[in-house]
TITOR-311284 format. One line per field, with one value per residue: residue number from 1; x, y negated, z negated of N, C-alpha, C in turn; chain. Coordinates in steps of 0.001 Angstrom, whole numbers. Example, Ala and Ser with C-alpha at 12.3 -4.5 7.8 and 13.67 -1.06 7.14 Angstrom:
2
kelum (1; 2)
n.xx (13190; 12850)
n.yy (5690; 2250)
n.zz (-7800; -7080)
ca.xx (12300; 13670)
ca.yy (4500; 1060)
ca.zz (-7800; -7140)
c.xx (13200; 12900)
c.yy (3300; -30)
c.zz (-7800; -7870)
tipa (A; A)
***
This chain:
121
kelum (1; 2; 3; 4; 5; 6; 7; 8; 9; 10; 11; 12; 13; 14; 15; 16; 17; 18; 19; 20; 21; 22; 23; 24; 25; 26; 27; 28; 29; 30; 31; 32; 33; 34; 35; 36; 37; 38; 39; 40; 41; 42; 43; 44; 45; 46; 47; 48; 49; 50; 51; 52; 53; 54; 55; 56; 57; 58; 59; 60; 61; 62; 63; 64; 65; 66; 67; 68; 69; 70; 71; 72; 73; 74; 75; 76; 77; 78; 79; 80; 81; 82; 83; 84; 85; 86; 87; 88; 89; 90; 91; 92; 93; 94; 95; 96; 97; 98; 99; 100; 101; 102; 103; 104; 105; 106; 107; 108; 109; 110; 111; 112; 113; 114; 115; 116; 117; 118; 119; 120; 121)
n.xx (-38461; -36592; -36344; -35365; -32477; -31956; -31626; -29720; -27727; -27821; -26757; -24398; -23203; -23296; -21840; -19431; -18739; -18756; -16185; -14698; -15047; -14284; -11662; -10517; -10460; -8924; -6322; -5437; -6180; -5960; -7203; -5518; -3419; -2413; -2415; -978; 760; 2222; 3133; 4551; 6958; 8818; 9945; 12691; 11577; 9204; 5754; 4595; 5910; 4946; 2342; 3013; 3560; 909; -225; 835; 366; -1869; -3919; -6241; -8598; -10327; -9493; -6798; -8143; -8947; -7201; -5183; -6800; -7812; -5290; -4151; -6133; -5369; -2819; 97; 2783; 1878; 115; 1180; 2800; 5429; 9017; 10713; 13041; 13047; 10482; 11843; 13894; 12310; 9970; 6814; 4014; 2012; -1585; -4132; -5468; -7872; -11372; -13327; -14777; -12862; -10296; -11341; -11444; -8683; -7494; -8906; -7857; -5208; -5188; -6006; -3944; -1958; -2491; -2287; -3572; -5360; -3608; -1376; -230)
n.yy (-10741; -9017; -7212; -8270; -8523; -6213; -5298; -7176; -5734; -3256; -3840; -5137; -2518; -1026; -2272; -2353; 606; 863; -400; 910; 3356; 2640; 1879; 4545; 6433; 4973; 5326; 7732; 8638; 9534; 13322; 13540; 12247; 13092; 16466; 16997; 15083; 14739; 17294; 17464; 16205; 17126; 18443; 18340; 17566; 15028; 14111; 13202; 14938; 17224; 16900; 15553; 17563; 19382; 17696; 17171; 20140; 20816; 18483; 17231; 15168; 17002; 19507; 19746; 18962; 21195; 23026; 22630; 22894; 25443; 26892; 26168; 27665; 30173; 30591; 31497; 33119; 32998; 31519; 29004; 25871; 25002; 25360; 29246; 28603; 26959; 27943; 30466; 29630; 27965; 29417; 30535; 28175; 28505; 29678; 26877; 26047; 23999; 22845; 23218; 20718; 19003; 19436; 18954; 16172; 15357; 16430; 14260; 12075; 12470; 12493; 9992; 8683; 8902; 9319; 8494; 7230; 4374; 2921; 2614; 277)
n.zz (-29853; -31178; -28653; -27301; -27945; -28735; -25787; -24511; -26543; -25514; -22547; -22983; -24029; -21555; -19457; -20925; -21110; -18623; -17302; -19057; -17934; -15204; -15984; -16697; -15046; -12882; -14436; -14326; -11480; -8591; -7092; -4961; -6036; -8431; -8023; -5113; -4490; -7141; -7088; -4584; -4580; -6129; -4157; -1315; 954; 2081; 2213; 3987; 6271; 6332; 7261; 10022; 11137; 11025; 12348; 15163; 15695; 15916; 16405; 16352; 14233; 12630; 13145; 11461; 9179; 8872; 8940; 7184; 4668; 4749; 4871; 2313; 525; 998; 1338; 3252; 5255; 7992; 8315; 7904; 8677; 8638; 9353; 9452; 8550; 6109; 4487; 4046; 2001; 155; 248; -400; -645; -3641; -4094; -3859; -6964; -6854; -6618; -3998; -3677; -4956; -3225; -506; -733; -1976; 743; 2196; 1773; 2357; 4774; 5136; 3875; 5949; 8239; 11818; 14273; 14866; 14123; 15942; 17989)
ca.xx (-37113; -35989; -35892; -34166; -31726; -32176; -31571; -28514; -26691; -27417; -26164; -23039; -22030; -23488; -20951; -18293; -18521; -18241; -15069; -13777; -14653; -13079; -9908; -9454; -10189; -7651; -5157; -6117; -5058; -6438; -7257; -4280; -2353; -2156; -2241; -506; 2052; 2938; 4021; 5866; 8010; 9929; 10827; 13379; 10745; 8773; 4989; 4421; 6882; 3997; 1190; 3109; 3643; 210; -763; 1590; 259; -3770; -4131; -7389; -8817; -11194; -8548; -5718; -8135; -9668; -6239; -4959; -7760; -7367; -3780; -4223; -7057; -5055; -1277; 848; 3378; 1177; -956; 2474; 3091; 6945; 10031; 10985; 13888; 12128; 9682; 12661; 14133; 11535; 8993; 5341; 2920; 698; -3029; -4441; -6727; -8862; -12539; -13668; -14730; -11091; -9657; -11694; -11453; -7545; -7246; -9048; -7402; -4455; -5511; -6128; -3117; -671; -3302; -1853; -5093; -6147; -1917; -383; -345)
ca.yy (-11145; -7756; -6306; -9393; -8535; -4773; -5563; -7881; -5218; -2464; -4312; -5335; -1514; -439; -2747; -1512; 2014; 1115; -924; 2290; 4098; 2461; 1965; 5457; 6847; 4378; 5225; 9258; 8912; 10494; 14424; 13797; 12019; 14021; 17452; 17012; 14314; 15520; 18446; 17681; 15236; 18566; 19453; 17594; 17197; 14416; 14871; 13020; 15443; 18143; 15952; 14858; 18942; 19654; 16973; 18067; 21787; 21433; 17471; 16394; 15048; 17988; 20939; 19282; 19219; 22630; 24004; 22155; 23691; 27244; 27387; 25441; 28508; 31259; 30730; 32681; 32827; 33108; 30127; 27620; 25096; 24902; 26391; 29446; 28256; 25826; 29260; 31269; 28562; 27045; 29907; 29746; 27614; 29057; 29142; 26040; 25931; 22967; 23153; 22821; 19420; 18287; 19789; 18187; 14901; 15055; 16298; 13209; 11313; 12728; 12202; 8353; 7808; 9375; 8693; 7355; 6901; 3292; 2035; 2381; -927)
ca.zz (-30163; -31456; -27611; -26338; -28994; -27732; -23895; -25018; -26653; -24292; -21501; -23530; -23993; -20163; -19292; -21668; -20530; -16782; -16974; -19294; -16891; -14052; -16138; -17073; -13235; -12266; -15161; -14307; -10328; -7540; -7108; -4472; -6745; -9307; -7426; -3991; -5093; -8119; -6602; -3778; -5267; -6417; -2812; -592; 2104; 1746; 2057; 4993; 7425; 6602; 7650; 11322; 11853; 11179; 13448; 16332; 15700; 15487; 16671; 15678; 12590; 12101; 13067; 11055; 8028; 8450; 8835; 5878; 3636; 5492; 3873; 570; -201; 729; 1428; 4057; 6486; 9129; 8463; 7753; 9582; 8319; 10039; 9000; 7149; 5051; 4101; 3353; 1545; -466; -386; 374; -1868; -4848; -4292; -4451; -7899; -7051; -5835; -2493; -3272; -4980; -1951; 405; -1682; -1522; 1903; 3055; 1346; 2737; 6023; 5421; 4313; 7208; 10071; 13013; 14683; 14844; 13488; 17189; 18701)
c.xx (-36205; -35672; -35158; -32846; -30793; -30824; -30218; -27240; -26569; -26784; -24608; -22017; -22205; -22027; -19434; -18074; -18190; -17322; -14383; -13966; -13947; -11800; -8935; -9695; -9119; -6029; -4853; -5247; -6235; -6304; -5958; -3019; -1568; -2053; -1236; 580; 2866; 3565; 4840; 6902; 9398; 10523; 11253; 12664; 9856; 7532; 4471; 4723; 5200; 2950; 1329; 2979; 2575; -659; -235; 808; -1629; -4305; -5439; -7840; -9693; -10623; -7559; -6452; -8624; -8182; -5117; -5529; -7466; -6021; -3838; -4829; -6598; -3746; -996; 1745; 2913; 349; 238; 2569; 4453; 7821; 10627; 12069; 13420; 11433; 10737; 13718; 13513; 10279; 7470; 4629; 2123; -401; -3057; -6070; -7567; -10134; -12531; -14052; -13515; -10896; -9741; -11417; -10075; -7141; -7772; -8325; -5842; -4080; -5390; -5031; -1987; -853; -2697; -2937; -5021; -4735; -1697; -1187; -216)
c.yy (-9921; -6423; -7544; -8987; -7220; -4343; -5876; -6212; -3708; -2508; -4579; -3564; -910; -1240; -2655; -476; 2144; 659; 259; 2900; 4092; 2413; 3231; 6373; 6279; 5076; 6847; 9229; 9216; 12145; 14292; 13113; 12622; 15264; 17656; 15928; 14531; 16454; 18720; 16746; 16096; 18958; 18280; 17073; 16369; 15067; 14220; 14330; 16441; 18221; 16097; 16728; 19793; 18979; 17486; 19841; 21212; 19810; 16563; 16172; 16396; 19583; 20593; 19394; 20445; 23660; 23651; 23020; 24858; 27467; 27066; 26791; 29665; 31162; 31198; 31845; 32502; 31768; 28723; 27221; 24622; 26082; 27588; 29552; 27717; 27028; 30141; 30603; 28068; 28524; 29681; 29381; 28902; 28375; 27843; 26426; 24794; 23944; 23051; 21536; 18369; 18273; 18565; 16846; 14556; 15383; 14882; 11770; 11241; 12037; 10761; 7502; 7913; 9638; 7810; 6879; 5489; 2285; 1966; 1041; -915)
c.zz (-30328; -30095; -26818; -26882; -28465; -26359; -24164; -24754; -26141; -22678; -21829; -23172; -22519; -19766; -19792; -21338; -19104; -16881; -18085; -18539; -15288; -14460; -16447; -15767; -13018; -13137; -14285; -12450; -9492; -7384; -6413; -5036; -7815; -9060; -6227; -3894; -6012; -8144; -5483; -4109; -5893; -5407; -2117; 603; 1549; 2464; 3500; 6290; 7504; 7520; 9430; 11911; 12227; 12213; 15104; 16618; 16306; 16079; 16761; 14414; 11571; 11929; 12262; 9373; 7481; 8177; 7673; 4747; 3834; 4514; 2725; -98; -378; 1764; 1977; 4619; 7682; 9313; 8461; 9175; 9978; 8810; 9106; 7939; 6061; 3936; 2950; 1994; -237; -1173; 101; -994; -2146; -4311; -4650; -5779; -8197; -6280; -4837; -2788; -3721; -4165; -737; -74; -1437; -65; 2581; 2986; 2054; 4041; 5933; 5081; 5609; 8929; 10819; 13875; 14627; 14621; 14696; 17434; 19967)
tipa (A; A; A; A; A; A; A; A; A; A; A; A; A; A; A; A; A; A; A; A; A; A; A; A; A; A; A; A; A; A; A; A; A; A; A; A; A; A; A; A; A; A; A; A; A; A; A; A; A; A; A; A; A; A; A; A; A; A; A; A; A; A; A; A; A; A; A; A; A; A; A; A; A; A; A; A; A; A; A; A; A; A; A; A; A; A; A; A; A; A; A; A; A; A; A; A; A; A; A; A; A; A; A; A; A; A; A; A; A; A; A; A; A; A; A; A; A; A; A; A; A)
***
């Protein structure tokens, strides 16, 4: 009786701890929500335009996210994808200080939402 009892109320809080933990992931955001939204919301360019330029420039899913990461890690002129006005303008991004797996985590995320891939009709 005393492990039915047990079982019970370890299942009660297993169950308590996963729906906290899905509600405070959800409350919390996405690595790209909270990193890569949050911060362009400050600049007149929306975050898409970046996305279509890097696509135009590098046009596959695998060069578009290597050359994404490539700049996020270590910033330049040389690696931008933005006109030099925009640069002179605006400036070039700060290091990114996520991991390689944030990174990757919001870049794909990135990617899935501003993929044209599979949308044309």
């Amino acid at each position: 009786m005393e492990i039915k009892l047990f079982m019970k109320n370890l299942l009660k809080v297993t169950v308590s701890l996963g729906i906290l933990f899905v509600f405070t992931s959800q409350v919390q955001g996405s690595v790209y929500t909270q990193n890569c939204i949050a911060c362009h919301k400050e600049i007149p360019v929306s975050i898409d335009k970046y996305f279509y330029r890097y696509l135009l420039k590098y046009s596959s899913e695998k060069k578009v996210k290597h050359a994404i990461k490539h700049y996020l890690q270590n910033p330049s002129q040389e690696k931008t994808v933005m006109a030099d006005a925009f640069i002179n303008r605006f400036g070039i991004k700060n290091k990114s200080k996520l991991s390689d797996k944030d990174l990757e985590n919001a870049i794909n995320e990135y990617w899935k939402t501003f993929k044209i891939f599979g949308k044309l009709k």
